[in-house]
PDBQT receptor file of N, H, CA, C and O in Angstrom, charges set to zero:
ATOM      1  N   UNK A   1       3.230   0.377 -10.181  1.00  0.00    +0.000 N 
ATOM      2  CA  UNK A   1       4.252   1.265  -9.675  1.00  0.00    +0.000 C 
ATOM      3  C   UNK A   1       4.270   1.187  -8.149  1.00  0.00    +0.000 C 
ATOM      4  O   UNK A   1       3.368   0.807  -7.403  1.00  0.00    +0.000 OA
ATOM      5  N   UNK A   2       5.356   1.579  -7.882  1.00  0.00    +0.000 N 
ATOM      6  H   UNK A   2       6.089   1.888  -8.488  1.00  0.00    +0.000 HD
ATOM      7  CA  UNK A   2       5.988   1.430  -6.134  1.00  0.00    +0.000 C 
ATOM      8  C   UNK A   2       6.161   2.567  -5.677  1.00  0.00    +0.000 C 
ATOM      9  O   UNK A   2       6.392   3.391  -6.561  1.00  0.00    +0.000 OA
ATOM     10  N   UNK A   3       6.142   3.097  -4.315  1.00  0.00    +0.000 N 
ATOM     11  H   UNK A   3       5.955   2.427  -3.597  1.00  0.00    +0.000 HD
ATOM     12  CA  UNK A   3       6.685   4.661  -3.782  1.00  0.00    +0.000 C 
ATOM     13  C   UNK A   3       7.123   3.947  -2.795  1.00  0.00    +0.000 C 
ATOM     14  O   UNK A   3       6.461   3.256  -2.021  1.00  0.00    +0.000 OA
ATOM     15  N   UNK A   4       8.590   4.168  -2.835  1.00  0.00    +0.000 N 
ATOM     16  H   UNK A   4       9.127   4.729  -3.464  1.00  0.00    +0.000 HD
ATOM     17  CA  UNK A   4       9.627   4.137  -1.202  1.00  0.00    +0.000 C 
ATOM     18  C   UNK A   4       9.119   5.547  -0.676  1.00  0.00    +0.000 C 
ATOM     19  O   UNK A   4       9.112   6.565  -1.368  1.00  0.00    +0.000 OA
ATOM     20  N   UNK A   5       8.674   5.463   0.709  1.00  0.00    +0.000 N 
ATOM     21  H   UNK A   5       8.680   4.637   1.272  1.00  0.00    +0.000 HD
ATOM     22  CA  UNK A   5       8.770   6.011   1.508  1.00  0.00    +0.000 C 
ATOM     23  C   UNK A   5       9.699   6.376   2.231  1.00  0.00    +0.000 C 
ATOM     24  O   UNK A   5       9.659   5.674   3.242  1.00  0.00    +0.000 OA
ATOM     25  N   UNK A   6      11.017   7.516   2.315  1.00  0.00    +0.000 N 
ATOM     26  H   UNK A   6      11.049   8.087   1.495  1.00  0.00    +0.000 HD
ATOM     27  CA  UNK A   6      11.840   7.658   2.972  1.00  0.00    +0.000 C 
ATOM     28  C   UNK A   6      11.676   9.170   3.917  1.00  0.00    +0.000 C 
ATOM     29  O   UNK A   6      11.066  10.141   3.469  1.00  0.00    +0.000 OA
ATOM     30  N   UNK A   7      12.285   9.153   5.179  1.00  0.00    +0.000 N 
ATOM     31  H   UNK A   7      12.780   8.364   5.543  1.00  0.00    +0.000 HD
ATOM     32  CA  UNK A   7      11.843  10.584   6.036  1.00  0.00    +0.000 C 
ATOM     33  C   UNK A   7      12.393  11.892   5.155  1.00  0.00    +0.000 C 
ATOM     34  O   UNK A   7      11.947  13.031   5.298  1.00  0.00    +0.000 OA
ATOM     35  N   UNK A   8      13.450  11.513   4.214  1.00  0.00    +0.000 N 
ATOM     36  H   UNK A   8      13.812  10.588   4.098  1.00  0.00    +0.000 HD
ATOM     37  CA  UNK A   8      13.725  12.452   3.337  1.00  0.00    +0.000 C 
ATOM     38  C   UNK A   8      13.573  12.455   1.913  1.00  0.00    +0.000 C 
ATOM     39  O   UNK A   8      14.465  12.703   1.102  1.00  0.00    +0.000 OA
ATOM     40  N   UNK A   9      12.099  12.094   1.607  1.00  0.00    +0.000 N 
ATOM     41  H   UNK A   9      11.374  11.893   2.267  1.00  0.00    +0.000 HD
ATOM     42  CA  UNK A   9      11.155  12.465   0.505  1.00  0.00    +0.000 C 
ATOM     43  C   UNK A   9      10.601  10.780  -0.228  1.00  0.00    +0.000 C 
ATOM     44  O   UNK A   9      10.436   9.813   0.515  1.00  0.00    +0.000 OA
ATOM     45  N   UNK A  10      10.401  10.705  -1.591  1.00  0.00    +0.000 N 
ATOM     46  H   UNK A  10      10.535  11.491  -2.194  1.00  0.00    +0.000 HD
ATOM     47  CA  UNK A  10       9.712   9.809  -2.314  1.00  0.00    +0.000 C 
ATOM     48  C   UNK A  10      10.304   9.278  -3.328  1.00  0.00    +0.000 C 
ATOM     49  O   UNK A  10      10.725  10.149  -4.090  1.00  0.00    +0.000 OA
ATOM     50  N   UNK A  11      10.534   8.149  -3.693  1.00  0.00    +0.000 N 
ATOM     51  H   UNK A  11      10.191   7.442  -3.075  1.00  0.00    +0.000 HD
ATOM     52  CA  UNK A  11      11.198   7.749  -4.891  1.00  0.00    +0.000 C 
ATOM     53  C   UNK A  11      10.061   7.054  -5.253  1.00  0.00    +0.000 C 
ATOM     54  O   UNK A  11       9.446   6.437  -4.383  1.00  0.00    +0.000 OA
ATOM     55  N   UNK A  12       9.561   7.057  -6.778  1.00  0.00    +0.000 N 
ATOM     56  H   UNK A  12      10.060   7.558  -7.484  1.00  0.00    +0.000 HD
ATOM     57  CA  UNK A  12       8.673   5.949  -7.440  1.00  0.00    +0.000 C 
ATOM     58  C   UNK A  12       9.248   4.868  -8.251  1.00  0.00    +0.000 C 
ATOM     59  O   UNK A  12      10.305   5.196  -8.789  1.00  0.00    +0.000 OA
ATOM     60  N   UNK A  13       8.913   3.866  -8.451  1.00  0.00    +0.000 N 
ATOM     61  H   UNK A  13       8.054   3.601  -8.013  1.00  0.00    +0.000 HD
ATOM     62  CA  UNK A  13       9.918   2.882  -9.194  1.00  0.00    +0.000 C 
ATOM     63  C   UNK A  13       9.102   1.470  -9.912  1.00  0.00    +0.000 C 
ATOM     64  O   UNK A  13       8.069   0.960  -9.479  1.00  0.00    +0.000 OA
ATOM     65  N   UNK A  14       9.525   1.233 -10.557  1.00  0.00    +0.000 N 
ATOM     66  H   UNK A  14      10.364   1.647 -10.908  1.00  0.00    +0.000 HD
ATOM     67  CA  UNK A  14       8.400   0.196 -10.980  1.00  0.00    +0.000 C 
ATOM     68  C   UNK A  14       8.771  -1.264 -10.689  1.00  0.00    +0.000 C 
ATOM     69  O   UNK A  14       7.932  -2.163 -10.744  1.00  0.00    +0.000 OA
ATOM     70  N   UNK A  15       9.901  -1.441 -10.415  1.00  0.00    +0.000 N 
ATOM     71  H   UNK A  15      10.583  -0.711 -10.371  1.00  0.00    +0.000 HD
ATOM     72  CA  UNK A  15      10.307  -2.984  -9.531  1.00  0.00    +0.000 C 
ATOM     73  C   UNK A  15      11.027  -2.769  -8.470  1.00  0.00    +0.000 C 
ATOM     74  O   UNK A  15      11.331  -1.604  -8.216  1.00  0.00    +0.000 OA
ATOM     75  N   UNK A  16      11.413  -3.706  -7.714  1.00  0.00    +0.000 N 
ATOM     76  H   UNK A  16      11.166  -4.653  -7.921  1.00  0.00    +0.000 HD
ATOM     77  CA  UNK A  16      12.414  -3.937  -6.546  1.00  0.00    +0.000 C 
ATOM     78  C   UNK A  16      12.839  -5.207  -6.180  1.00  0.00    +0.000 C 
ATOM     79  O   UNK A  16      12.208  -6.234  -6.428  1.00  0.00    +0.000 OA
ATOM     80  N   UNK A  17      13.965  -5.147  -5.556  1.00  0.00    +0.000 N 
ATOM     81  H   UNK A  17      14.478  -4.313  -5.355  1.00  0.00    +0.000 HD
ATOM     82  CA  UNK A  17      15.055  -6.527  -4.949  1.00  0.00    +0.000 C 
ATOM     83  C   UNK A  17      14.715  -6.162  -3.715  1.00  0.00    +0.000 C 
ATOM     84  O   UNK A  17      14.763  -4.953  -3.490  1.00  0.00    +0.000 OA
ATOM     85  N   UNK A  18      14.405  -6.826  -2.907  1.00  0.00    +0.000 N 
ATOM     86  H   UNK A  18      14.366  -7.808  -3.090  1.00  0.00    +0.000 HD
ATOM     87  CA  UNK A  18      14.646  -7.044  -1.717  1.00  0.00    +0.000 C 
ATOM     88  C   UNK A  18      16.016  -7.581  -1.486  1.00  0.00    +0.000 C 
ATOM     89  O   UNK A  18      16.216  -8.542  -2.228  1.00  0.00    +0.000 OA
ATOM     90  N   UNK A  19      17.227  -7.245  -0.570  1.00  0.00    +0.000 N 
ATOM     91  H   UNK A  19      17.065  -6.464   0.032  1.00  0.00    +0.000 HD
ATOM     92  CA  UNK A  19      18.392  -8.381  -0.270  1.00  0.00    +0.000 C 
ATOM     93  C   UNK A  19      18.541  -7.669   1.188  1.00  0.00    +0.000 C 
ATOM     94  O   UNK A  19      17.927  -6.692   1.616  1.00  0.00    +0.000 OA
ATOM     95  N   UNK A  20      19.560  -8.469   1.828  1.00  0.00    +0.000 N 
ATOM     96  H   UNK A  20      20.059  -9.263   1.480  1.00  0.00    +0.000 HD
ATOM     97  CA  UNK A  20      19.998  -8.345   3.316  1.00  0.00    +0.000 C 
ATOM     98  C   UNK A  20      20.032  -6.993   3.613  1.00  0.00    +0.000 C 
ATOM     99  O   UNK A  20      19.904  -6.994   4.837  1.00  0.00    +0.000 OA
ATOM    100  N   UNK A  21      20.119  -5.916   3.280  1.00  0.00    +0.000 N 
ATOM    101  H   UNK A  21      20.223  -5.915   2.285  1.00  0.00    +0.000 HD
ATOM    102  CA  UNK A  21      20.924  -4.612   3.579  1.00  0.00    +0.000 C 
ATOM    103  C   UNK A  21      19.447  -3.828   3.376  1.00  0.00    +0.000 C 
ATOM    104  O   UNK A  21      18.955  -3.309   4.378  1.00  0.00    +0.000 OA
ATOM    105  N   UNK A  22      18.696  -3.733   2.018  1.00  0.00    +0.000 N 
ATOM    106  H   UNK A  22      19.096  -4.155   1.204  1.00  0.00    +0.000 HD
ATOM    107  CA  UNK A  22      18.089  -3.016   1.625  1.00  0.00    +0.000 C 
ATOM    108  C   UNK A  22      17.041  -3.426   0.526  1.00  0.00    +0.000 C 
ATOM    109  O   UNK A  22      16.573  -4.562   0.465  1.00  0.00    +0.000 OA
ATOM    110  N   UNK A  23      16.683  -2.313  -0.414  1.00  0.00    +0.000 N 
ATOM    111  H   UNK A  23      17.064  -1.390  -0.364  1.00  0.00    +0.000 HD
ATOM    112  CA  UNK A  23      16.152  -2.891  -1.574  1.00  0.00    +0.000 C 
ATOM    113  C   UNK A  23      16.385  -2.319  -2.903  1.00  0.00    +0.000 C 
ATOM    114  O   UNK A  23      16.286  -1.094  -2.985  1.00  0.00    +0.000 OA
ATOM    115  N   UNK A  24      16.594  -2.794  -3.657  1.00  0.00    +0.000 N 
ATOM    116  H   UNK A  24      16.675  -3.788  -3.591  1.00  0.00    +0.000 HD
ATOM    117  CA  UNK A  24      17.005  -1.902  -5.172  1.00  0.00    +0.000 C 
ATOM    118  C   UNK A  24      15.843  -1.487  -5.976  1.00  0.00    +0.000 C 
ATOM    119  O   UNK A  24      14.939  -2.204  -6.403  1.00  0.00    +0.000 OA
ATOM    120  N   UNK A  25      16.014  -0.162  -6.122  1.00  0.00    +0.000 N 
ATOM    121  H   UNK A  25      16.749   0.420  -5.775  1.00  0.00    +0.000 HD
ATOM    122  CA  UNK A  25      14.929   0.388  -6.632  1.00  0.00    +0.000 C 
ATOM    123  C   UNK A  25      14.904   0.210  -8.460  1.00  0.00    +0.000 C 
ATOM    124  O   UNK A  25      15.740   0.833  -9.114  1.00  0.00    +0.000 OA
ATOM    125  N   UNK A  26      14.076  -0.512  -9.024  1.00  0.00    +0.000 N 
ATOM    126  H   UNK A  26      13.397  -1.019  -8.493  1.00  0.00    +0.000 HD
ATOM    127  CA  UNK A  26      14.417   0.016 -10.836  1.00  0.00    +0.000 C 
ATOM    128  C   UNK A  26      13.247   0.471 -11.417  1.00  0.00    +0.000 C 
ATOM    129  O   UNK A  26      12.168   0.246 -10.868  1.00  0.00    +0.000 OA
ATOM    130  N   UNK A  27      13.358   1.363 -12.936  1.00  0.00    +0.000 N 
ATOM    131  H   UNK A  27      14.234   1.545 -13.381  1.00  0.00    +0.000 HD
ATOM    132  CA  UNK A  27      12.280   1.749 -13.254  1.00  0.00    +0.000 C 
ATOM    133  C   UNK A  27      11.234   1.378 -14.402  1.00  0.00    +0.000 C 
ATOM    134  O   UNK A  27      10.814   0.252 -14.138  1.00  0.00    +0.000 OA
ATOM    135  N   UNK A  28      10.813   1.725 -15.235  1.00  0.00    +0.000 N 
ATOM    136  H   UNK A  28      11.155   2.640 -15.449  1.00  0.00    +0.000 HD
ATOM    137  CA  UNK A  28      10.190   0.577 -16.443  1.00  0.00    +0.000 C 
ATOM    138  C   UNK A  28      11.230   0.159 -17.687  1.00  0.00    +0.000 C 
ATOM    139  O   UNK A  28      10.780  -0.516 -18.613  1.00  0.00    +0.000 OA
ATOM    140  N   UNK A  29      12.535   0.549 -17.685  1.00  0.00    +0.000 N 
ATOM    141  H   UNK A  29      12.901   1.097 -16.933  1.00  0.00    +0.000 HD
ATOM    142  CA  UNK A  29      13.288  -0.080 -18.579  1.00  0.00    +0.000 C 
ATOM    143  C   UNK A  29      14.102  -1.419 -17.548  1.00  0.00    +0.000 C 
ATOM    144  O   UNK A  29      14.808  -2.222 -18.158  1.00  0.00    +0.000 OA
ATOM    145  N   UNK A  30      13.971  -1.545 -16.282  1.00  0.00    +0.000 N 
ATOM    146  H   UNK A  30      13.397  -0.893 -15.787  1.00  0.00    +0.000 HD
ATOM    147  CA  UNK A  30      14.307  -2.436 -15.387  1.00  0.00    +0.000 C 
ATOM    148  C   UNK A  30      15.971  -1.793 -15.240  1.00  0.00    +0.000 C 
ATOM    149  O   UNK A  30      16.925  -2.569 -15.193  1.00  0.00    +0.000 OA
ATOM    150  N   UNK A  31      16.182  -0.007 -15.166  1.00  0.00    +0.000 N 
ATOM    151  H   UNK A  31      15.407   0.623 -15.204  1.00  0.00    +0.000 HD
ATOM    152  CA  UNK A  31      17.289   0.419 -14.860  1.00  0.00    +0.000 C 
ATOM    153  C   UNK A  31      17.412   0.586 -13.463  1.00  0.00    +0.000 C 
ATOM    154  O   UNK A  31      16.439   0.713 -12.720  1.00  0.00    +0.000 OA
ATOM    155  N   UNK A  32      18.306   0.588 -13.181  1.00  0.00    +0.000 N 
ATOM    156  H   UNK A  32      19.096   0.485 -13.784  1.00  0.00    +0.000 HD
ATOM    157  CA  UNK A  32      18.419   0.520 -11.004  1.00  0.00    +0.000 C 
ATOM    158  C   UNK A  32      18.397   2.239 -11.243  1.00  0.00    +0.000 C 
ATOM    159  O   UNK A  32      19.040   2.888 -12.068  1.00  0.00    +0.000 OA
ATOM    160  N   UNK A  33      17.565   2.647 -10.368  1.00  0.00    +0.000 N 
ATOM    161  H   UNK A  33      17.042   2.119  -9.698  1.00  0.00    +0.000 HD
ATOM    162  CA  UNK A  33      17.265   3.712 -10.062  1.00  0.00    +0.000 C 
ATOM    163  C   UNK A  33      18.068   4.046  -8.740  1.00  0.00    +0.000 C 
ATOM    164  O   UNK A  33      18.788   5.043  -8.793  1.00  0.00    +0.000 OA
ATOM    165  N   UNK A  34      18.023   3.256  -7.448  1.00  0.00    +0.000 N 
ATOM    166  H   UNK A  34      17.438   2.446  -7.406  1.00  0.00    +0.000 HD
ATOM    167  CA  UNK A  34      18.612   3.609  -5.918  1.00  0.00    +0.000 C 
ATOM    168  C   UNK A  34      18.658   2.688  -4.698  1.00  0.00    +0.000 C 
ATOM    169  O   UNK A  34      17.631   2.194  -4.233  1.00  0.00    +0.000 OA
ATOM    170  N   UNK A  35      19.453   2.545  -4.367  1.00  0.00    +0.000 N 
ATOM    171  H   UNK A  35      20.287   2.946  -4.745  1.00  0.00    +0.000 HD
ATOM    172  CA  UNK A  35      19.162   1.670  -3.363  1.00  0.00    +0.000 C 
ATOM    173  C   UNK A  35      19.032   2.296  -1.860  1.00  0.00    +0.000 C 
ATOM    174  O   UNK A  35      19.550   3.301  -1.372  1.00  0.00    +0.000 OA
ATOM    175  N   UNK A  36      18.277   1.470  -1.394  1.00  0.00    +0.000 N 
ATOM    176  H   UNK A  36      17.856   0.655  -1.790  1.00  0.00    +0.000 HD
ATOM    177  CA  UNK A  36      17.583   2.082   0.137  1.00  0.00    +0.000 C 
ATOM    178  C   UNK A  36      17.559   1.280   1.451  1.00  0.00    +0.000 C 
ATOM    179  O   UNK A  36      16.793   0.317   1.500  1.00  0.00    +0.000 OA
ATOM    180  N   UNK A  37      18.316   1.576   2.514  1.00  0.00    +0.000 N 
ATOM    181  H   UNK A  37      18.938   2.358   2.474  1.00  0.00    +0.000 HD
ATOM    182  CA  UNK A  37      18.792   0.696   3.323  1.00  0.00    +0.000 C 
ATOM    183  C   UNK A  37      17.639   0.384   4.393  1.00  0.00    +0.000 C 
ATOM    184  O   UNK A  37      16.757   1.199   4.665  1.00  0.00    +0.000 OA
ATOM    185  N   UNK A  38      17.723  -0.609   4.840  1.00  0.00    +0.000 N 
ATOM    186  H   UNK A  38      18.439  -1.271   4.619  1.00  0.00    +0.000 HD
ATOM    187  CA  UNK A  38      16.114  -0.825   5.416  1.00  0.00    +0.000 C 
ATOM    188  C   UNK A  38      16.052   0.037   6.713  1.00  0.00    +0.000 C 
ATOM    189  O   UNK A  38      15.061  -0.092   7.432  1.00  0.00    +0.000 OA
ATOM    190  N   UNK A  39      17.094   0.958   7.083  1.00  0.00    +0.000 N 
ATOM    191  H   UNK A  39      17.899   1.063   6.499  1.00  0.00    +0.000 HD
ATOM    192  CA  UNK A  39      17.143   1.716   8.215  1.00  0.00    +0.000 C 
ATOM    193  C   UNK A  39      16.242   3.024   7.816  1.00  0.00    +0.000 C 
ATOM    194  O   UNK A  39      15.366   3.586   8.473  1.00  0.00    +0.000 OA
ATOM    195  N   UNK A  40      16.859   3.374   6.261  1.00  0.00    +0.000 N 
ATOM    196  H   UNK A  40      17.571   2.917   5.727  1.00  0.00    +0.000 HD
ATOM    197  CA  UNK A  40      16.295   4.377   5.787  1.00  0.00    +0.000 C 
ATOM    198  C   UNK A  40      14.786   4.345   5.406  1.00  0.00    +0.000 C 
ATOM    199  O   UNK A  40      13.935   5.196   5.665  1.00  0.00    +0.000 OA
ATOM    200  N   UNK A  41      14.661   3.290   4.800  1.00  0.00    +0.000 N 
ATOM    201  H   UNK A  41      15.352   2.599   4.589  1.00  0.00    +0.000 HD
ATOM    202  CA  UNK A  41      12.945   3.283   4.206  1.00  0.00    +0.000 C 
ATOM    203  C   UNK A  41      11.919   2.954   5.467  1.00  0.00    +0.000 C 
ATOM    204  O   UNK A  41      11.889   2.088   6.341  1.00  0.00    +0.000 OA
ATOM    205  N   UNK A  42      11.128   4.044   5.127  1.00  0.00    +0.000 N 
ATOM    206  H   UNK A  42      11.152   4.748   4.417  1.00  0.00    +0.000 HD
ATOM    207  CA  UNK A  42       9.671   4.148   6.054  1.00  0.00    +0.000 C 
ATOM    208  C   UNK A  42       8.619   3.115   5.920  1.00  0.00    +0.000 C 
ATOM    209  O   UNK A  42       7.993   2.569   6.829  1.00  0.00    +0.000 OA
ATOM    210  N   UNK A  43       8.480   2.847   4.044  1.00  0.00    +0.000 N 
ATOM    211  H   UNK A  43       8.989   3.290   3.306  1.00  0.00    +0.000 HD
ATOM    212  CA  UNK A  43       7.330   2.174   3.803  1.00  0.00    +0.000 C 
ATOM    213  C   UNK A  43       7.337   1.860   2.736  1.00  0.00    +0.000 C 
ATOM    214  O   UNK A  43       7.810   2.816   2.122  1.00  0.00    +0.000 OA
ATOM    215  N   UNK A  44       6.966   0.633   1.670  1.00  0.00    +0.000 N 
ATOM    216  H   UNK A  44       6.582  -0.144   2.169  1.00  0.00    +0.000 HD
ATOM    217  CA  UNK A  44       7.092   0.382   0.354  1.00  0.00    +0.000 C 
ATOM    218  C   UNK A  44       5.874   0.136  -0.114  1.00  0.00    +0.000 C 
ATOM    219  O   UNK A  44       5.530  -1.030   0.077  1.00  0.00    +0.000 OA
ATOM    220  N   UNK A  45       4.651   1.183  -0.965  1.00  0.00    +0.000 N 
ATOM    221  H   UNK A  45       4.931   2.130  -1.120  1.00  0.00    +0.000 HD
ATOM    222  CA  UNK A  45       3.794   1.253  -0.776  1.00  0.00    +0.000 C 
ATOM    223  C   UNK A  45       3.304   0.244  -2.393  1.00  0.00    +0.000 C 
ATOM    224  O   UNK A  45       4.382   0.035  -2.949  1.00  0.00    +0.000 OA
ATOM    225  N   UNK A  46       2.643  -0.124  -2.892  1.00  0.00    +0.000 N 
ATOM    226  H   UNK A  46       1.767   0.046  -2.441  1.00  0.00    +0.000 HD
ATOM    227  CA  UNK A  46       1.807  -0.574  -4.250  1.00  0.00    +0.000 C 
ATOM    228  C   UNK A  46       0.868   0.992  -4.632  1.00  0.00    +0.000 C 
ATOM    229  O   UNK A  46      -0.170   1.330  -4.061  1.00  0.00    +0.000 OA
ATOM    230  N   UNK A  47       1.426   1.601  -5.501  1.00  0.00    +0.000 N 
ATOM    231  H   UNK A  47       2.269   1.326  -5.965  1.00  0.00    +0.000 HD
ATOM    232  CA  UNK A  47       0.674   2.727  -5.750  1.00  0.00    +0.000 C 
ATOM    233  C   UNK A  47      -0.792   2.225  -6.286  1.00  0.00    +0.000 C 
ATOM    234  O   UNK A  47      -1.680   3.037  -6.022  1.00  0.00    +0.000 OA
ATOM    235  N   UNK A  48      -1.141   1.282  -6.847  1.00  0.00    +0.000 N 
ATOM    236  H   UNK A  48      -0.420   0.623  -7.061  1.00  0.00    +0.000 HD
ATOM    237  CA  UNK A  48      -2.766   0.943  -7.009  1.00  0.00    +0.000 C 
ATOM    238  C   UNK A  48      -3.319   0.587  -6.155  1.00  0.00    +0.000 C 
ATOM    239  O   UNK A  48      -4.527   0.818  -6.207  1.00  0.00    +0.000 OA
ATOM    240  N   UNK A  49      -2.837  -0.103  -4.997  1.00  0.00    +0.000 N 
ATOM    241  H   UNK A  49      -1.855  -0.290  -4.954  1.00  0.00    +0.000 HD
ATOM    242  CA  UNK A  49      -3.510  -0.249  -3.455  1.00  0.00    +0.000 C 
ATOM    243  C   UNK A  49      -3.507   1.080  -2.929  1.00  0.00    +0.000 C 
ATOM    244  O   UNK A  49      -4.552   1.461  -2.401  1.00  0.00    +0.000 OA
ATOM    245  N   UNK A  50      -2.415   1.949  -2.978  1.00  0.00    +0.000 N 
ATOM    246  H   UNK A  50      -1.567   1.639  -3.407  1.00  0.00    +0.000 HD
ATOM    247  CA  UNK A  50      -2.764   3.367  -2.393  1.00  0.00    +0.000 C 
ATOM    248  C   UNK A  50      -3.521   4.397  -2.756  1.00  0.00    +0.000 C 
ATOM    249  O   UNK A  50      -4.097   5.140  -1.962  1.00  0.00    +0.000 OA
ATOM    250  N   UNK A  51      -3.558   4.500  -4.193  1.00  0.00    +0.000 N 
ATOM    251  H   UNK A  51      -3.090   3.896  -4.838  1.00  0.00    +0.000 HD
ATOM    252  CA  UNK A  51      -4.884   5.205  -5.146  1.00  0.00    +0.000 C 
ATOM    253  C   UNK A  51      -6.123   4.725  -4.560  1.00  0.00    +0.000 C 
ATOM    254  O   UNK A  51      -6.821   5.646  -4.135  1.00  0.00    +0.000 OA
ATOM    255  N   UNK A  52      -6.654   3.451  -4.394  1.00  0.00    +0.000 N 
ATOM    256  H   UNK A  52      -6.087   2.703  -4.740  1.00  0.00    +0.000 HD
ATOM    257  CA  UNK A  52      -7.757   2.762  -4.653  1.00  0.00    +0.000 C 
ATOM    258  C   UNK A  52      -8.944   3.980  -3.886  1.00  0.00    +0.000 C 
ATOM    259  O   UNK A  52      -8.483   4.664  -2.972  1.00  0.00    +0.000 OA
ATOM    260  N   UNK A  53      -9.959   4.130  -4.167  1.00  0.00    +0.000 N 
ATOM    261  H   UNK A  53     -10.333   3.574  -4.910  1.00  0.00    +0.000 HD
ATOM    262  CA  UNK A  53     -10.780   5.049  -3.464  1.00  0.00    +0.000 C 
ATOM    263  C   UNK A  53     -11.811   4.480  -2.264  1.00  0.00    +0.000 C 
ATOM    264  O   UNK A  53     -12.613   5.211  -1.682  1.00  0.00    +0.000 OA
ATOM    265  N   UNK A  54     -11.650   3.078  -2.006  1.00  0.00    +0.000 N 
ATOM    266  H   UNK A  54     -10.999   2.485  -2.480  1.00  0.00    +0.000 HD
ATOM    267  CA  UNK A  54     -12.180   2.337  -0.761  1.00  0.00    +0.000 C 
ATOM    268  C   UNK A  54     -11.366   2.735   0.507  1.00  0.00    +0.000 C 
ATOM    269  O   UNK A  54     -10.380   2.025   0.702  1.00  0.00    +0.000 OA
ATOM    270  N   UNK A  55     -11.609   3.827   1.491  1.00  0.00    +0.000 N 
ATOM    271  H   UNK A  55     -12.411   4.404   1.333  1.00  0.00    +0.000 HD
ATOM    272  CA  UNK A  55     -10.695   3.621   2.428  1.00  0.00    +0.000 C 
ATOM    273  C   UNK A  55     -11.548   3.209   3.919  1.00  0.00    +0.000 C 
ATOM    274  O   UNK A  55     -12.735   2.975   4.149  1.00  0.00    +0.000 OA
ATOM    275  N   UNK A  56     -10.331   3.247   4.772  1.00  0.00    +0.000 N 
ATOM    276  H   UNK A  56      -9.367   3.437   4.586  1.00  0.00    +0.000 HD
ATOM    277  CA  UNK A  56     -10.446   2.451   5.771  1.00  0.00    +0.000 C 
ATOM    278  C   UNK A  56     -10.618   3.526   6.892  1.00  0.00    +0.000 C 
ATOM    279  O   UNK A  56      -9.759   4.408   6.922  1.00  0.00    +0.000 OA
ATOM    280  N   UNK A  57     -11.710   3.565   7.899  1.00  0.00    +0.000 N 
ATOM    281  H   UNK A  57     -12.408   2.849   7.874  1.00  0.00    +0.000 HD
ATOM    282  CA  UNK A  57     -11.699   4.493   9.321  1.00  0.00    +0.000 C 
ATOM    283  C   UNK A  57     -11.663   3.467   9.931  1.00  0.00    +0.000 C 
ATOM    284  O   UNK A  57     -12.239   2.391   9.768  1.00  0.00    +0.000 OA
ATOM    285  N   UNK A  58     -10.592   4.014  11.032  1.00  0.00    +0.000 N 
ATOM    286  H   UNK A  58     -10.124   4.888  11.165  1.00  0.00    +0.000 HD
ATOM    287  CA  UNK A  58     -10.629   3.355  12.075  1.00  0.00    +0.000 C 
ATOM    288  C   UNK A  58     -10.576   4.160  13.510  1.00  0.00    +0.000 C 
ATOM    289  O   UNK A  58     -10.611   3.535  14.570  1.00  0.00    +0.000 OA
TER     290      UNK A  58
């Protein structure tokens, strides 16, 4: 699973398109959930890299 990061909240999604504009969000039936313009999105995270309980100080 995926979390778009946007300044106005979280979408989770289980695939994505990257194309020129943005990225298409879909979910485990591979339905388009939203699309998100790369102005808008903060961050496109791998929710099992972000769970993982190894973290990083820096």
């Amino acid at each position: 699973m995926f979390r778009a990061i946007l300044s106005e909240g979280q979408i989770v999604c289980k695939e994505y398109d990257r194309n020129d504009e943005g990225v298409d969000l879909y979910d485990e039936d591979e339905q388009f959930i939203a699309f998100v313009p790369y102005t808008s999105l903060n961050a496109l995270i791998d929710e099992d890299v972000y769970n993982e309980d190894e973290r990083s100080i820096m």
